[in-house]
C-alpha positions in Angstrom: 94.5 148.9 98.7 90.8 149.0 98.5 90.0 147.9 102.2 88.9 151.6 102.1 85.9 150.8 100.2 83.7 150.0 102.4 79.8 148.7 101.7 76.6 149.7 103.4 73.9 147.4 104.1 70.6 148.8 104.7 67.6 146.2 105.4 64.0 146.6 104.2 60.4 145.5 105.3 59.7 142.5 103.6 56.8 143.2 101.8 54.5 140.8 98.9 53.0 142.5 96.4 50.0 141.9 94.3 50.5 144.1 91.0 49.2 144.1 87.8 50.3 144.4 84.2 50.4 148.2 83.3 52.0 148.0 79.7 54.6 146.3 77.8 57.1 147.4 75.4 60.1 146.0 73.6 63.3 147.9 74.6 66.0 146.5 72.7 66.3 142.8 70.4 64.7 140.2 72.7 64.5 142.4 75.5 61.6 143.1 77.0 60.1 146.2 79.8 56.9 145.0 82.1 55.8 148.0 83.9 53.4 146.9 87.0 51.2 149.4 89.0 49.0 148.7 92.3 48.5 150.3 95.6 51.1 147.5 97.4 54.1 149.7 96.1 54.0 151.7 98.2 57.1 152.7 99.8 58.7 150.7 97.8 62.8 151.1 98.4 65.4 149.5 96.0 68.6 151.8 96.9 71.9 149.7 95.5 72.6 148.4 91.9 72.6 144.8 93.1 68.9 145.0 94.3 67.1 142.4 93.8 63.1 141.4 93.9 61.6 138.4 94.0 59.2 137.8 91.0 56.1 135.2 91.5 54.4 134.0 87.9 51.3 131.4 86.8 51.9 128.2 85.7 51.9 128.0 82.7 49.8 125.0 82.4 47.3 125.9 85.2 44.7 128.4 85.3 47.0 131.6 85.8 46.5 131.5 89.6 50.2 132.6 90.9 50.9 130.2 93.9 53.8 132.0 96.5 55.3 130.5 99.7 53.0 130.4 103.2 53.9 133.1 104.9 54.9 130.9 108.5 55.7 127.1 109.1 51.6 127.3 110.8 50.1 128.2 107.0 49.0 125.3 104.8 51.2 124.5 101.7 49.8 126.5 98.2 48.2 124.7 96.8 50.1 124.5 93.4 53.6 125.2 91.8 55.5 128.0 93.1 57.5 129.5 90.5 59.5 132.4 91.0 63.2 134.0 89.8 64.6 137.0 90.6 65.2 140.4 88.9 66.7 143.6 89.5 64.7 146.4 89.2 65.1 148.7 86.3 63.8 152.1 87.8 60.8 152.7 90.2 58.5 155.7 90.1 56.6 156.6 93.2 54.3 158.8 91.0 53.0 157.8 88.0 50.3 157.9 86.0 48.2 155.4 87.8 50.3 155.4 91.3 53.2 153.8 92.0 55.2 151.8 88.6 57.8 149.7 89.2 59.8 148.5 85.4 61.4 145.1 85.2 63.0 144.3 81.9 63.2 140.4 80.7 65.6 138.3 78.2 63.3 136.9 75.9 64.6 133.8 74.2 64.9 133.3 70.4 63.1 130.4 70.4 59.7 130.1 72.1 60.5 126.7 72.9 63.6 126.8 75.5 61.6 129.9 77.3 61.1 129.5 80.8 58.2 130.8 82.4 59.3 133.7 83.0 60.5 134.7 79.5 57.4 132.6 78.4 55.0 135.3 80.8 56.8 138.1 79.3 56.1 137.6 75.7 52.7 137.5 76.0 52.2 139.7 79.3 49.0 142.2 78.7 47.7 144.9 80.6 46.1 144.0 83.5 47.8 140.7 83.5 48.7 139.6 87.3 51.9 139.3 89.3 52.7 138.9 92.6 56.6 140.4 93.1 58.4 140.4 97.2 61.2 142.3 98.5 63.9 143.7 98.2 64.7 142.4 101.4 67.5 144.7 101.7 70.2 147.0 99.8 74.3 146.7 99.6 74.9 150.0 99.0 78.5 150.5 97.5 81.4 152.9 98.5 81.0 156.3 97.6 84.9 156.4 97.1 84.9 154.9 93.5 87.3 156.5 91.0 86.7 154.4 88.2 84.7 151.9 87.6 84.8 148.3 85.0 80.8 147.1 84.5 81.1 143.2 82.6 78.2 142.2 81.9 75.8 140.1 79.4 71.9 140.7 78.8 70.5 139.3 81.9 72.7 141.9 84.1 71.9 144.6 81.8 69.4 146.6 84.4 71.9 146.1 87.4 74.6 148.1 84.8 72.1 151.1 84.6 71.8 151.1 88.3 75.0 151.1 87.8 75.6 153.7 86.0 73.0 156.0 87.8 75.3 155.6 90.7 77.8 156.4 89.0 77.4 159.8 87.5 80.2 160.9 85.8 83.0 158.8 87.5 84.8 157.1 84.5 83.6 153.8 83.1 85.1 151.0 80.9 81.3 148.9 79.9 82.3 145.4 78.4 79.3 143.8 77.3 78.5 140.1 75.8 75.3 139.6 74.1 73.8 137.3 71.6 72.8 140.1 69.4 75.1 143.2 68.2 71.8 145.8 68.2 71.1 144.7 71.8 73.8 148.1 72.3 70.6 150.1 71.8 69.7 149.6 75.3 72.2 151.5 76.7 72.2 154.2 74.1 70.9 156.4 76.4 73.4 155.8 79.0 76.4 156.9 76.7 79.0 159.9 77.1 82.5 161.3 77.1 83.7 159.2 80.5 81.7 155.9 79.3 83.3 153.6 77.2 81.5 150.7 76.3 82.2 147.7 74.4 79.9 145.4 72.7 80.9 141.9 71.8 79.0 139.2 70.6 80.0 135.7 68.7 80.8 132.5 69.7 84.1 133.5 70.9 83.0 136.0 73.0 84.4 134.7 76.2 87.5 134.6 75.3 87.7 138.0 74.3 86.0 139.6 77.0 88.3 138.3 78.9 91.3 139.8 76.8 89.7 143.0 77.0 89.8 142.8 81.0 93.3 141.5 80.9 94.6 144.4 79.1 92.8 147.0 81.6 95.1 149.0 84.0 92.8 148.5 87.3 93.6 150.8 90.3 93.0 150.7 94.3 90.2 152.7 93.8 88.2 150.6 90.5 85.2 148.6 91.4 84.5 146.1 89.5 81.3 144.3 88.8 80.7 140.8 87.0 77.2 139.4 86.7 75.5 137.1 84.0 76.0 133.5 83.1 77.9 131.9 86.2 79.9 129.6 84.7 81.8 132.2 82.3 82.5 134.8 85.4 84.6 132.0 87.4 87.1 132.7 85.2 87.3 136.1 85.2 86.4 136.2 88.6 89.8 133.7 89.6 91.8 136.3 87.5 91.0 139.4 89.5 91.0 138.1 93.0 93.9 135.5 92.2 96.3 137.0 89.6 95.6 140.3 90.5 94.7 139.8 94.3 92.3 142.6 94.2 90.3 142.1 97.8 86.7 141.1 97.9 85.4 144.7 98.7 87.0 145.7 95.1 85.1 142.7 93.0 81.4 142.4 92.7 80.8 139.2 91.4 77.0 137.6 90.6 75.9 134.6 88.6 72.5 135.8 87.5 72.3 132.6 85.6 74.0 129.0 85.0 73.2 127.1 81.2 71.9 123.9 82.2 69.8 125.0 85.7 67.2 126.2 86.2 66.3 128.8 88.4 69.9 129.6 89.8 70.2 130.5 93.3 72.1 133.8 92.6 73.3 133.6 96.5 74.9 130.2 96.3 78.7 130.4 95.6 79.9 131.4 92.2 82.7 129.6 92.4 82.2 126.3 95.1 85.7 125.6 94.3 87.5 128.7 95.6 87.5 128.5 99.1 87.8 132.4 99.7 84.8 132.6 97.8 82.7 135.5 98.7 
């Protein structure tokens, strides 16, 4: 079976960065591009789809200072909130037009009020606006043995699927995709052709038929597949592929990027605590 694919890890300098706002641009419905420029990327690596930086914002109700961790158990404590998340990086450019840009794209939330700060930051993020952004620490480069490849996936996992993709090239790919808004498909417009078959579905049901659409997939030895998004709607799927269809670990890719209810989800902790060959 797939024991043959085999990952490469590939560790980075571990690097903070103080950036600034270059512009801002809305890509697709409630998704949102932040390209940052400053001398500090430089030699900036992200090499695998699941890359992942670490993003430092402003409190909201402070001043707009960004407070980050001391560096060593010697430094004194910041002196205010740390907030950060993480995000994967959308595409980096070692020359642009002012230097180094580095893109980041954000889920914007419907309604203002349930935004966290860092869907908050994004909607009203200016140029020249600050941000402090660490990492990647490292890179889990996949095999370069895949024949086919299944990408689920709902808005917040969107850039890793480009990455994705990019990797990719023309090795055959089945996209299915859950998203509050149908037009949100725009964002990967760009990304379509003849051995890409994506699938948008939105609705309250939507669970329930993406995972009826995976069900009735014929998935080989040599199919990766990747699940990231909401982390309580992969365990499901996740249970089916490595239980029912006792694909090994090397052959799933499973992330919860997010979890309803929580805040600030650490996307290392177990996706599924129950499972006890969880990755």
């Amino acid at each position: 079976m797939s024991e043959h694919f085999e990952w490469t890890r590939v560790m980075h300098e571990l690097k903070r960065r103080n950036l600034r706002v270059l512009r801002s641009e809305q890509i697709a419905p409630r998704m949102q591009r932040i390209t940052v420029v400053g001398e500090d990327l430089e030699g900036f690596v992200a090499l695998a789809p699941g890359d992942h930086v670490k993003v430092f914002f402003p409190d909201p109700a402070g001043d707009g200072t960004i407070f980050t961790p001391a560096r060593d158990k010697e430094a004194p404590a910041p002196a205010g909130e740390v907030i950060a998340r993480d995000y994967t990086p959308f595409a980096f450019c070692a020359e642009g037009e002012q230097g180094p840009e580095l893109d980041l794209d954000f889920v914007l939330h419907a309604n203002d009020s349930h935004s966290g700060p860092a869907a908050a930051w994004a909607a009203k993020a200016a140029p020249g606006d600050p941000l402090v952004v660490a990492g990647p620490r490292g890179s889990l480069v996949p095999p370069s043995n895949i024949e086919e490849a299944i990408l689920l996936a709902d808005e917040s996992a969107l850039p890793a699927v480009t990455r994705w993709l990019d990797l990719l090239g023309d090795t055959p790919v089945v996209g299915l995709f859950t998203v509050d808004n149908p037009e949100t498909a725009s964002y990967l417009a760009s990304y379509e052709g003849p051995s890409r078959n994506f699938h948008w579905v939105s609705g309250e049901d939507r669970a329930d038929r993406i995972k009826t659409a995976l069900e009735g997939l014929n998935i080989g030895e040599r199919t990766m597949v990747f699940l990231a998004g909401e982390a309580s709607s992969l365990i499901p799927l996740r249970r089916y592929l490595r239980r029912e269809l006792g694909l090994p670990k090397q052959q799933v890719d499973a992330h919860g990027y997010w979890k309803k209810g929580e805040a600030n989800l650490d996307h290392h902790a177990p996706l599924d605590p129950s499972d006890p060959d969880e990755d």
